[in-house]
ZAVEX-890452 format. One record per residue: x, y, z of N, C-alpha, C, O in turn; residue number from 1; residue in one letter. Coordinates in steps of 0.05 Angstrom, whole numbers, m for minus. Atoms other than C-alpha are relative to their C-alpha. Layout:
// residues N
REC	neast	nnorth	nup	caeast	canorth	caup	ceast	cnorth	cup	oeast	onorth	oup	nr	rest
REC	X	Y	Z	X	Y	Z	X	Y	Z	X	Y	Z	NUM	A
...
// end
This chain:
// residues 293
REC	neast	nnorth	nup	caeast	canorth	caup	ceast	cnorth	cup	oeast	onorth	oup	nr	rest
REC	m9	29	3	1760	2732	1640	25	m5	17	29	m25	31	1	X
REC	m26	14	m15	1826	2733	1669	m2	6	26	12	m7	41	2	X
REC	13	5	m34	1795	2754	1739	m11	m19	4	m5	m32	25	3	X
REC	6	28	m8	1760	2697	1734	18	m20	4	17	m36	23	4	X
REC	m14	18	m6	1812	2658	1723	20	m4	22	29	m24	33	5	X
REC	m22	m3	m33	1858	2691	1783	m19	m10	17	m12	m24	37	6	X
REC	9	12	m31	1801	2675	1825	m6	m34	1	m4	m47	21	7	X
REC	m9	25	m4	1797	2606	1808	28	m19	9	29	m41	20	8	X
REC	m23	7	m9	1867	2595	1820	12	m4	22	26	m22	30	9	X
REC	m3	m10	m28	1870	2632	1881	m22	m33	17	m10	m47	33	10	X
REC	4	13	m16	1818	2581	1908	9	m39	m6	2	m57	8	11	X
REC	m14	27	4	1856	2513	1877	17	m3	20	16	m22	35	12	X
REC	m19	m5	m15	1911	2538	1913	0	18	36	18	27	49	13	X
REC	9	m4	m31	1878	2559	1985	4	m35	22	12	m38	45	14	X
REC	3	25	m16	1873	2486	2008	39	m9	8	48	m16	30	15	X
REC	m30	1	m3	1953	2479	2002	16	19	10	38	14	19	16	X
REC	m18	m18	m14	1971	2554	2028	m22	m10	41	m12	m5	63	17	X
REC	10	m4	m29	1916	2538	2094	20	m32	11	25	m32	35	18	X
REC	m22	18	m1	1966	2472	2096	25	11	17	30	9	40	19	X
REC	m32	m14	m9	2034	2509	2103	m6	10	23	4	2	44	20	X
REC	10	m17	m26	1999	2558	2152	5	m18	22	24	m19	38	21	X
REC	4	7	m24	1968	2511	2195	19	m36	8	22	m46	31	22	X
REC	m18	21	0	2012	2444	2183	m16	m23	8	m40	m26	2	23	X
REC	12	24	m4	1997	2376	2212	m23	m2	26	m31	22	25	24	X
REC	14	m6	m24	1945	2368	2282	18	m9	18	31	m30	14	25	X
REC	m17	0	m20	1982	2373	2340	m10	m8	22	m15	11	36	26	X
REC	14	6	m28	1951	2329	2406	10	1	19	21	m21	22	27	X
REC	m16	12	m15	1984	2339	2469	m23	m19	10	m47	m20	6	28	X
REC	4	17	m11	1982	2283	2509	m19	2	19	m40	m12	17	29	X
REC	18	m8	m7	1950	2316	2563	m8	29	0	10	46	1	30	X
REC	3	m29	3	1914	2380	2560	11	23	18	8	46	10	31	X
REC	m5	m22	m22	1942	2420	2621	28	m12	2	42	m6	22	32	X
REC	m39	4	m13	2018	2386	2613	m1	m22	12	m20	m26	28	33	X
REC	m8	18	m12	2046	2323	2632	m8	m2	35	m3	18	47	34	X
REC	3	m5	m17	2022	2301	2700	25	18	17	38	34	3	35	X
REC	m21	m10	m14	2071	2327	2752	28	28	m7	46	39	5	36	X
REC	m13	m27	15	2100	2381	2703	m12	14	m20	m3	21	m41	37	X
REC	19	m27	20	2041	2425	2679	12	18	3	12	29	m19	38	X
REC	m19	m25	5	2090	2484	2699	18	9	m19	29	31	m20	39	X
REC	m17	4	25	2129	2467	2637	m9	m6	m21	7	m15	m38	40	X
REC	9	7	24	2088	2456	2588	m1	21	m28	m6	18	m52	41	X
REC	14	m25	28	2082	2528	2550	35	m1	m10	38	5	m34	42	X
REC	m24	m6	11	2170	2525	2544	1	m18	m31	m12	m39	m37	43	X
REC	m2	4	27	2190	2519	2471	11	m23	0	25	m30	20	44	X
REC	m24	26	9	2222	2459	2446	21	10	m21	22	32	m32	45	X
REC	m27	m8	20	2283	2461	2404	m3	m21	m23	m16	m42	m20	46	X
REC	4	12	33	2287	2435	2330	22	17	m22	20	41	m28	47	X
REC	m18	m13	24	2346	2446	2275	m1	m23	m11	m1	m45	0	48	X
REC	4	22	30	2342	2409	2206	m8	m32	8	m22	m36	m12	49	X
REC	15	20	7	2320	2335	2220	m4	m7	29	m12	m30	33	50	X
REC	7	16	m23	2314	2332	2300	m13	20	15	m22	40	4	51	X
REC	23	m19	m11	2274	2368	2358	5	m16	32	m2	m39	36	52	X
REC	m11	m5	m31	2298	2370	2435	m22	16	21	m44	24	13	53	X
REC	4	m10	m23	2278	2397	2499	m43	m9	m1	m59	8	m10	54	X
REC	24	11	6	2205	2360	2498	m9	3	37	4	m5	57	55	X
REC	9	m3	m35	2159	2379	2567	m27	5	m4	m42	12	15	56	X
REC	29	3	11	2095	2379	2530	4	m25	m22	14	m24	m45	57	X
REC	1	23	24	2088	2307	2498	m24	12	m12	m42	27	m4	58	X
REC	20	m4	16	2054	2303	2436	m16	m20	m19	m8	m43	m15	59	X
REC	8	15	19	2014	2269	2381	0	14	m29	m18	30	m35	60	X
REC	14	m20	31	2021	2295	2303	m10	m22	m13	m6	m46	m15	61	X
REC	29	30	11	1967	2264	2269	14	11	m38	17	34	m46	62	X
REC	1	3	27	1985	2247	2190	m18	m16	m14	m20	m40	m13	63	X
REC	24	18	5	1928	2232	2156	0	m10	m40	m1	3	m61	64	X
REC	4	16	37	1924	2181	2086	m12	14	m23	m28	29	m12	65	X
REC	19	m12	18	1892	2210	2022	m26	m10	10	m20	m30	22	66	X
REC	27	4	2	1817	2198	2033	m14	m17	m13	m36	m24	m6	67	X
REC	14	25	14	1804	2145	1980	22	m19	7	23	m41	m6	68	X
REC	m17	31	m5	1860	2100	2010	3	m5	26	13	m26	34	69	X
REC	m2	19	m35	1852	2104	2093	m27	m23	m3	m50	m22	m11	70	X
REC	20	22	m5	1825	2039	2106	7	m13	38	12	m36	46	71	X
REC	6	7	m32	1823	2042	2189	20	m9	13	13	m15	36	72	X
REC	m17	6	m6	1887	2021	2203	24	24	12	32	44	m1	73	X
REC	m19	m24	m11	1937	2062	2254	21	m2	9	23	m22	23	74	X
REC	m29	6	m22	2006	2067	2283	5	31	11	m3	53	3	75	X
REC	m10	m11	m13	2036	2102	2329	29	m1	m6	38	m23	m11	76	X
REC	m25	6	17	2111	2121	2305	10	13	34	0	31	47	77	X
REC	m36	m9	m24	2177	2130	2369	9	4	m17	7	m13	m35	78	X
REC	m19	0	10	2219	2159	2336	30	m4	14	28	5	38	79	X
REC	m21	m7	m4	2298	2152	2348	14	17	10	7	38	m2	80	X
REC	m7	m19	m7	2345	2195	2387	27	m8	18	46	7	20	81	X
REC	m22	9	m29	2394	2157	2446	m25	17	17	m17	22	40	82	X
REC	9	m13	m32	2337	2196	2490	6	23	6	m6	35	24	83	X
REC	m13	m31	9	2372	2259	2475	m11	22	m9	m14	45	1	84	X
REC	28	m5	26	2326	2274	2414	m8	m14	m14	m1	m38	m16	85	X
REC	22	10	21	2277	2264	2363	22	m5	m19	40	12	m19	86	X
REC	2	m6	38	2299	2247	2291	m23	3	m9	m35	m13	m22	87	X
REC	25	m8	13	2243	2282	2276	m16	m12	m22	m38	m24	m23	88	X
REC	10	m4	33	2237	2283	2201	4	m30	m8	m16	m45	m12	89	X
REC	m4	26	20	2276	2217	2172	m20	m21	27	m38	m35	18	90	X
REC	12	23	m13	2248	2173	2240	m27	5	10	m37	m7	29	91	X
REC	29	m5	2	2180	2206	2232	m22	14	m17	m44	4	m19	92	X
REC	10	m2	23	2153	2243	2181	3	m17	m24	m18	m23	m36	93	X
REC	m8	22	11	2189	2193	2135	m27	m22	m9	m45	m23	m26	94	X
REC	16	21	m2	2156	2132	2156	m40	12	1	m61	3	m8	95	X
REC	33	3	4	2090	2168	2170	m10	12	m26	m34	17	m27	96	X
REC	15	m8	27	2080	2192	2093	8	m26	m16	0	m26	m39	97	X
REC	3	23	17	2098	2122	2069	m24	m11	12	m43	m17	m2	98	X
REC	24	20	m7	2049	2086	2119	m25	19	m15	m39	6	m30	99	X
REC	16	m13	4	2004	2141	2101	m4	m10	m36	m26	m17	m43	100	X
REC	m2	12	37	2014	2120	2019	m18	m24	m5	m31	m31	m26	101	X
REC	5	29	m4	1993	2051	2049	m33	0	14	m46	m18	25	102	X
REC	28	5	m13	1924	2078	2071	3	4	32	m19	6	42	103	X
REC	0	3	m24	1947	2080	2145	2	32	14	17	51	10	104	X
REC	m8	m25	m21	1932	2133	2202	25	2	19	32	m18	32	105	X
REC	m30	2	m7	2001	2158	2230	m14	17	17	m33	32	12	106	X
REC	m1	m20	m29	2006	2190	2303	34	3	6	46	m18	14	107	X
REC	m26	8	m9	2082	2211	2315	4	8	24	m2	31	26	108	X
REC	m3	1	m24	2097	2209	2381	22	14	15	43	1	17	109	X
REC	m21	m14	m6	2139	2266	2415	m3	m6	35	m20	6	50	110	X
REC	m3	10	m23	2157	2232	2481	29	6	14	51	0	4	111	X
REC	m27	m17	m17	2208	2269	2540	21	m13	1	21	m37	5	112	X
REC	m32	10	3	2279	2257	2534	6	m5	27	m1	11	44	113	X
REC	m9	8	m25	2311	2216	2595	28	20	m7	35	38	9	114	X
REC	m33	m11	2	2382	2242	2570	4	20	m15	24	24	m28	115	X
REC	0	m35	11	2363	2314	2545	23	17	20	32	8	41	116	X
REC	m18	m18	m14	2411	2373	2568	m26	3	36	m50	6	38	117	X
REC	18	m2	m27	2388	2376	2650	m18	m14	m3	m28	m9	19	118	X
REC	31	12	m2	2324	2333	2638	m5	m2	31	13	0	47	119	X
REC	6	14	m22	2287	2313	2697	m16	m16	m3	m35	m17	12	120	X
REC	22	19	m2	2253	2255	2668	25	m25	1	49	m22	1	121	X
REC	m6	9	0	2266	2191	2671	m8	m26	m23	m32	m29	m24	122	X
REC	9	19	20	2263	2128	2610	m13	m10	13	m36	0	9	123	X
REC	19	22	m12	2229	2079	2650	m21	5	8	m38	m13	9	124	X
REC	26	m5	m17	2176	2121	2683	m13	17	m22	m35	11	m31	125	X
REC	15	m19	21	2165	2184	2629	2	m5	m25	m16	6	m37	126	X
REC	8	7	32	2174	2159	2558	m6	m23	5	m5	m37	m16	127	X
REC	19	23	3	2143	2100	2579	m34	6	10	m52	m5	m2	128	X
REC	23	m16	2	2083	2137	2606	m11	11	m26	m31	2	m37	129	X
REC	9	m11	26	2079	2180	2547	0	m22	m20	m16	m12	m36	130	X
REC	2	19	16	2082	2122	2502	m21	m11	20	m36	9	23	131	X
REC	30	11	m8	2024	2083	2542	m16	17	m3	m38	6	m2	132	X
REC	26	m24	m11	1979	2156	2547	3	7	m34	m11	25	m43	133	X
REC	10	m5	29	1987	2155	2467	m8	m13	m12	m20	m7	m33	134	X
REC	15	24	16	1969	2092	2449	m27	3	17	m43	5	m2	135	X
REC	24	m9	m14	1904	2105	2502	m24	19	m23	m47	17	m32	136	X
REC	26	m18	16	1885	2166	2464	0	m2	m27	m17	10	m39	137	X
REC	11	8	21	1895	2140	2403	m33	m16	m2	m51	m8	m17	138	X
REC	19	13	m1	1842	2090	2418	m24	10	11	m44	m3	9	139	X
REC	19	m15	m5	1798	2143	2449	m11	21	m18	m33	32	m16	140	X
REC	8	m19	21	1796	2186	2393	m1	m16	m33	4	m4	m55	141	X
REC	m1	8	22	1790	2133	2342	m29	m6	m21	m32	m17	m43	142	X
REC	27	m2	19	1721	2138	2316	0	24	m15	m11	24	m37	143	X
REC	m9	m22	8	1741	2206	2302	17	7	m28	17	25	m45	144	X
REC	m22	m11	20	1797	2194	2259	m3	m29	m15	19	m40	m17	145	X
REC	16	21	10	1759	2131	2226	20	m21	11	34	m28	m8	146	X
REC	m28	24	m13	1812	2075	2268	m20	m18	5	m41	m11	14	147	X
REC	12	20	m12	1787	2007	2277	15	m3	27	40	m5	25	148	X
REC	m13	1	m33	1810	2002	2348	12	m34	m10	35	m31	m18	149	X
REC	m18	22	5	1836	1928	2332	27	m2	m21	46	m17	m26	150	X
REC	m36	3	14	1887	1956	2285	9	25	1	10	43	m16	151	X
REC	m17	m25	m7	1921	2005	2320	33	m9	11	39	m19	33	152	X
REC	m22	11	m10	1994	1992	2319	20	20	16	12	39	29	153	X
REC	m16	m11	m10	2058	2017	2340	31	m2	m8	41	m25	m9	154	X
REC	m29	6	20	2131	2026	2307	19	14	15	15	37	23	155	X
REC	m24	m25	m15	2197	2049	2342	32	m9	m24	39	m27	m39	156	X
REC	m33	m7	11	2271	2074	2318	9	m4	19	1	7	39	157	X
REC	m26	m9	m25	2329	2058	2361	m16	7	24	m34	m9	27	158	X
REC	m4	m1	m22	2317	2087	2426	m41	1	m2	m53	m5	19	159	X
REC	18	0	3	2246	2092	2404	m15	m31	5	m34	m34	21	160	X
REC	m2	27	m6	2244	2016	2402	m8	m10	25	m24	m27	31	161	X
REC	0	7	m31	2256	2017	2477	m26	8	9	m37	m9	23	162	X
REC	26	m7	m8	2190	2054	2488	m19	m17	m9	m34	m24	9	163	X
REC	15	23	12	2151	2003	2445	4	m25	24	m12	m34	39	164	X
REC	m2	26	m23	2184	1948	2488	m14	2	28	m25	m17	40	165	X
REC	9	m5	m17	2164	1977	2541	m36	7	9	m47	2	30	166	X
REC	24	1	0	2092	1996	2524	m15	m29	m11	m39	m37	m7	167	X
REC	13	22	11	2082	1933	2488	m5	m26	22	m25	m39	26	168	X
REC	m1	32	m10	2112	1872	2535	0	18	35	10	4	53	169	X
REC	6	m4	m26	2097	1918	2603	m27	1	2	m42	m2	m18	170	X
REC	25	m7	m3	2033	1930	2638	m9	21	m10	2	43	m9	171	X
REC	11	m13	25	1984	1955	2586	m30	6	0	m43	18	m17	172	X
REC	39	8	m5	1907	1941	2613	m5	25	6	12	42	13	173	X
REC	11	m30	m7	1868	2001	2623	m9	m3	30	m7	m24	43	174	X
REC	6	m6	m33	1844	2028	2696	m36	3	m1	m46	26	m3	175	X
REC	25	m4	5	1774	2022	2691	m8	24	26	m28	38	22	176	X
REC	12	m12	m15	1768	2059	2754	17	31	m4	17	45	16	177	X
REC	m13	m22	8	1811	2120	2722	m10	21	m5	m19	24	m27	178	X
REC	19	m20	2	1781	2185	2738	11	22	m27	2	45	m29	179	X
REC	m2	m11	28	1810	2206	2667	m8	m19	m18	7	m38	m22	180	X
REC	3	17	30	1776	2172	2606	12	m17	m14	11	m40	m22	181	X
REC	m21	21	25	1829	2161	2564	7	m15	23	m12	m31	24	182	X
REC	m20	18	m20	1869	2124	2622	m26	m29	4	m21	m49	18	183	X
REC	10	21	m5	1811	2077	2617	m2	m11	m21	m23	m24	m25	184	X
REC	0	14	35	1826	2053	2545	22	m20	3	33	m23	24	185	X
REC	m21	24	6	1873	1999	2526	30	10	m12	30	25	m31	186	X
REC	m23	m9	11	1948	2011	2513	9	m17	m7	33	m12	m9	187	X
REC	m6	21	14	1959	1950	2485	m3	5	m35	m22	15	m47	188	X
REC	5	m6	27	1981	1949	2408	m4	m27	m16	6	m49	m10	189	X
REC	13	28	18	1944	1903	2349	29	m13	m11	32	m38	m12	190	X
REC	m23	12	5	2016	1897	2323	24	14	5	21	38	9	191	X
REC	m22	m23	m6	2089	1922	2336	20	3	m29	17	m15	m45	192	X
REC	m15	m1	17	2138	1941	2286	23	25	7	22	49	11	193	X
REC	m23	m11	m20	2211	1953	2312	24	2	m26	27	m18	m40	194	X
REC	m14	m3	14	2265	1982	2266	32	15	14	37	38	20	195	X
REC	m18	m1	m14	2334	1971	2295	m6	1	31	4	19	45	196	X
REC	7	m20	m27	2308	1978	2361	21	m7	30	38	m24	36	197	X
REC	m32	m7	m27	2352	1997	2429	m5	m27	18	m24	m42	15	198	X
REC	m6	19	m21	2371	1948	2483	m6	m5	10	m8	m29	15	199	X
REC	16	1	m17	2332	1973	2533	m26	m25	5	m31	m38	m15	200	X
REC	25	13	m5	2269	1931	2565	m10	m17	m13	m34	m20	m12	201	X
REC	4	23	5	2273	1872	2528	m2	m16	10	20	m26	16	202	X
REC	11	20	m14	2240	1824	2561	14	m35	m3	18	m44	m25	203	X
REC	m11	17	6	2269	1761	2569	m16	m25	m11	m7	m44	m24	204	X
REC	19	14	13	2207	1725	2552	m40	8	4	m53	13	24	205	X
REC	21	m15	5	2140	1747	2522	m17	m9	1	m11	m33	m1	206	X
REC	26	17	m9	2063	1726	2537	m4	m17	m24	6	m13	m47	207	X
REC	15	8	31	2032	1687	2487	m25	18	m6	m40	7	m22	208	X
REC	24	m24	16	1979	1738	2469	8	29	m8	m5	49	m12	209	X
REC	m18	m23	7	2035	1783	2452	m18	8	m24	m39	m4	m28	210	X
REC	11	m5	18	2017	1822	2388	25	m11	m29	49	m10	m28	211	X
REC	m26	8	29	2057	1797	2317	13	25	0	1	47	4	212	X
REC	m13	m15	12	2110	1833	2299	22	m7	m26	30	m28	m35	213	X
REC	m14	3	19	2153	1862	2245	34	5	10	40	22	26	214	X
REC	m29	m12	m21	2234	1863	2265	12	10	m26	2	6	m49	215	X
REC	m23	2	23	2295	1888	2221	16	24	9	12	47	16	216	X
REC	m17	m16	6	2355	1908	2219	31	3	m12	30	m3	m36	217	X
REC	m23	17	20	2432	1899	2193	23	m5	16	36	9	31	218	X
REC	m20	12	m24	2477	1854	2224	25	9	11	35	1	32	219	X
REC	m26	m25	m9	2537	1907	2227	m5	17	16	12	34	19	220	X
REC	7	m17	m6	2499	1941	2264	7	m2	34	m4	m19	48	221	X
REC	m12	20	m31	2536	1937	2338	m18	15	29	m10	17	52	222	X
REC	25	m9	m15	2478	1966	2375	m25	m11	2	m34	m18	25	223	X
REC	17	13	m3	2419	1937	2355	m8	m21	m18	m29	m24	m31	224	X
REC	9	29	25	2422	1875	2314	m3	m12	21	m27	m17	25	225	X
REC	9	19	m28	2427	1833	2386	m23	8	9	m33	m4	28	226	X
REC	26	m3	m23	2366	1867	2408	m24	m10	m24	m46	m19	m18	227	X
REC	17	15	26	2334	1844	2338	m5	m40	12	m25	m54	15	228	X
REC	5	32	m5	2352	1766	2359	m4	0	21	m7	m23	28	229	X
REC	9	13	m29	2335	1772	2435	m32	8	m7	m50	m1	8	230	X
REC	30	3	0	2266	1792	2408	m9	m22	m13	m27	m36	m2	231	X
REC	8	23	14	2263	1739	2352	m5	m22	20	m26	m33	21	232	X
REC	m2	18	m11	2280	1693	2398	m20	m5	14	m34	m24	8	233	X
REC	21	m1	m14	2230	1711	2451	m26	m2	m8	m42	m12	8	234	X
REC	25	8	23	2172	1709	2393	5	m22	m11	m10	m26	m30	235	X
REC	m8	38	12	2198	1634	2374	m13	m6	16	m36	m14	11	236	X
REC	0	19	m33	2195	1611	2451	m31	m1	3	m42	m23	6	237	X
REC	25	m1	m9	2121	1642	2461	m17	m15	m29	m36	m28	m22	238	X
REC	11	16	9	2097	1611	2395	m18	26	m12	m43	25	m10	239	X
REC	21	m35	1	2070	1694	2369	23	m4	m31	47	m8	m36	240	X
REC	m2	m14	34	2068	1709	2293	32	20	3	33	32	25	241	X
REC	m21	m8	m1	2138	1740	2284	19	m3	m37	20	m23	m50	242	X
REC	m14	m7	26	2179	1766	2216	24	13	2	21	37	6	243	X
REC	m26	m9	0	2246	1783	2217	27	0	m24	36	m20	m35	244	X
REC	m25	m12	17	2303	1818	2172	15	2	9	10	20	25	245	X
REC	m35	m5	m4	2376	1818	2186	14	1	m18	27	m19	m23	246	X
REC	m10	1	20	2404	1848	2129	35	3	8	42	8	30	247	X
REC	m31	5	m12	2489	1842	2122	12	21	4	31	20	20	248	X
REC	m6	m27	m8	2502	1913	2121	m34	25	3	m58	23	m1	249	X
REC	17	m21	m7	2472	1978	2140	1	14	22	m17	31	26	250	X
REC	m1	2	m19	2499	1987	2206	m25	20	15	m47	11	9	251	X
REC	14	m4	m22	2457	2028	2255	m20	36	m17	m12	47	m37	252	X
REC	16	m21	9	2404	2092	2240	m2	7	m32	9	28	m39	253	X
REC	m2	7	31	2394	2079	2160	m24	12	m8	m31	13	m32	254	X
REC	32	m5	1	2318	2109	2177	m24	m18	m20	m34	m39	m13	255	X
REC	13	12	25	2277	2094	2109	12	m9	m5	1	m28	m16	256	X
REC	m16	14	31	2335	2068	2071	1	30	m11	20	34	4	257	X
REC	10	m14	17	2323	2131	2033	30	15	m2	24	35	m16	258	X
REC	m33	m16	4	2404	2163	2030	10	m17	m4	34	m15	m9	259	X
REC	m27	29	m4	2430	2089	2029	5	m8	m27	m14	m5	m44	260	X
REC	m13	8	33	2474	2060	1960	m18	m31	11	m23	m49	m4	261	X
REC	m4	39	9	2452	1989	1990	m21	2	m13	m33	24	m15	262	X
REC	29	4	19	2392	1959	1942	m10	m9	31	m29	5	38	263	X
REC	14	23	m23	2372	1914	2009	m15	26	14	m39	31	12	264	X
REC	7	m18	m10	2372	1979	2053	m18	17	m16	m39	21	m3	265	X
REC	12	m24	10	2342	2032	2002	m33	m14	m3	m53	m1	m2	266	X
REC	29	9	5	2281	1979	1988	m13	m13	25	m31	m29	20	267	X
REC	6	20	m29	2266	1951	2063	m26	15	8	m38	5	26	268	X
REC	24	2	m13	2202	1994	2070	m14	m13	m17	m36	m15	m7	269	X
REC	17	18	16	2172	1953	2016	m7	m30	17	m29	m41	20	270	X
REC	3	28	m20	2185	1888	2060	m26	5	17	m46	m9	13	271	X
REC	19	2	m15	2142	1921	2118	m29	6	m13	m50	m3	m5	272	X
REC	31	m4	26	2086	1944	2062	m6	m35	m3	m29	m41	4	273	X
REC	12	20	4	2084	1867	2046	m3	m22	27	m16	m42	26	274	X
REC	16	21	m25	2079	1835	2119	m28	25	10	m46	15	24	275	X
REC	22	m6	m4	2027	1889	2127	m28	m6	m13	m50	m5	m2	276	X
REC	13	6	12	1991	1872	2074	m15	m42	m3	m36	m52	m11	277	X
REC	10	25	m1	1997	1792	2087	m16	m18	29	m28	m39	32	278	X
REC	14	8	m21	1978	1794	2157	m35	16	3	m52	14	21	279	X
REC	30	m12	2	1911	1837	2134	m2	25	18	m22	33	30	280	X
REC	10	m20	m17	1925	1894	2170	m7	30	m15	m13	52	m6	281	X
REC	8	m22	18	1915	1934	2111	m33	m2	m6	m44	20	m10	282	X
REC	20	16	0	1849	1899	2103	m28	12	18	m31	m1	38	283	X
REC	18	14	m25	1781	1918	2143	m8	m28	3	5	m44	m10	284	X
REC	5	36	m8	1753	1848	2165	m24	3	m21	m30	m19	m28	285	X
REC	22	4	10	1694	1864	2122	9	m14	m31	m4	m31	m42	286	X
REC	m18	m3	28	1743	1864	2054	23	m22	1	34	m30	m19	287	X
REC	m21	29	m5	1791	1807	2079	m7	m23	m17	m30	m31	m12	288	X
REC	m2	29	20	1796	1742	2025	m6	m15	19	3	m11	42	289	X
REC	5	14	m9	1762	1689	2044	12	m29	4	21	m42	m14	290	X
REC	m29	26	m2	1801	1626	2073	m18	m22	3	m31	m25	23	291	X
REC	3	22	5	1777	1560	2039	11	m17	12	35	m19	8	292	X
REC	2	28	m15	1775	1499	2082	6	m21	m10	3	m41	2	293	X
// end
């Protein structure tokens, strides 16, 4: 009897040790290494307690919802760094086990540092690449990972932000004549959601077929609260679904809320839980309330 019972145990507890082992799925971006620097793709990256450096293989880690609560909905998470580094953990694991709570497929997005020790990339050309070539293969691999391709979003931190801006309000159409696949998908996102986000590539004015977004951040914050109202603003002008938070403290990298005394800060991912939930992106279209006339 009590062999039986070790071996039942043993297999309760296999699905949680093949977990630890093998951890989250890991996509690079591309299979043979960043164009122009496949020679660098096998060097290690660096990582101590909540951040992760020297990036020359972008990546995708896929976090996937319980099973009775994904309902087809995806983001793509930037995390925060100055460009330097990741905040790994609080400006990505974080957010992707709450969206994940919320039913949503999470991709976090490990994109090359412009202002790493020596880098040789550059913000404008390589983490905006790698942010366009992840939102692509998101959308190429989304039957796969059950994604309605119309609600595949996109969320940045701080310097993360800037890559959003940049994949969102730059050129985003696919290459139909792109002798790689993915590069012939869409890098355009169903919605954006920007938390504190950097300075950088804010557009001074946005299409009207922009995608809605979610903004926030806290007005002490002497970095990126102005880049909060030059977006508001620019989502007024074009006449695009737009939500915005400017709480009075919190100043700058607050991640979740989740270390913060404020009540405003510690509860602010609930806010984005309820514009996700009122713009239907939690929703398939099949399950959406019907709007009386």
């Amino acid at each position: 009897m009590a062999k039986y019972i070790k071996t039942i145990i043993c297999l309760l507890l296999f699905p949680a040790a093949l977990w630890a082992q093998t951890g989250p799925t890991v996509i690079p971006l591309w299979p043979n290494g960043a164009p122009g620097f496949e020679n660098r793709r096998n060097e290690p990256e660096q990582a101590k307690d909540y951040w992760v450096k020297n990036i020359h293989n972008p990546s995708l880690t896929v976090f996937l919802p319980p099973k009775d609560k994904a309902n087809g909905s995806a983001v793509v998470i930037c995390p925060g760094g100055g460009h330097r580094l990741l905040v790994w953990t609080a400006e990505g694991i974080d957010p992707a086990k709450f969206l994940n709570s919320l039913g949503i497929t999470v991709f976090v997005l490990k994109y090359r540092l412009g202002r790493d020790t020596l880098s040789p990339y550059k913000i404008e050309v390589h983490a905006r690449q790698d942010g366009l070539r992840a939102m692509r293969l998101v959308h190429s691999r989304a039957a796969e990972f059950g994604i309605d391709t119309n609600r595949i979003g996109i969320m940045g931190f701080s310097a993360g932000g800037e890559v959003v801006d940049m994949v969102t309000f730059g050129p985003n159409k696919p290459d139909a004549n792109a002798p790689d696949p993915i590069d012939r998908q869409s890098a355009k996102p169903a919605f954006v959601i920007q938390i504190y986000p950097g300075p950088l590539f804010i557009p001074d004015s946005i299409p009207h077929d922009s995608p809605p977004a979610f903004l926030l951040a806290a007005n002490d914050d002497p970095c990126c609260s102005v880049s909060l109202m030059k977006l508001l603003q620019a989502y007024r002008e074009a006449k695009v679904p737009v939500e915005a938070h400017l709480f009075t403290q919190g100043a700058h990298g607050f991640n979740m809320g989740y270390r913060s005394k404020l009540k405003s800060i510690s509860t602010w991912p609930q806010r984005l839980a309820d514009w996700l939930s009122d713009n239907n992106i939690l929703q398939p279209v099949n399950e959406r309330p019907k709007v009386l006339h």
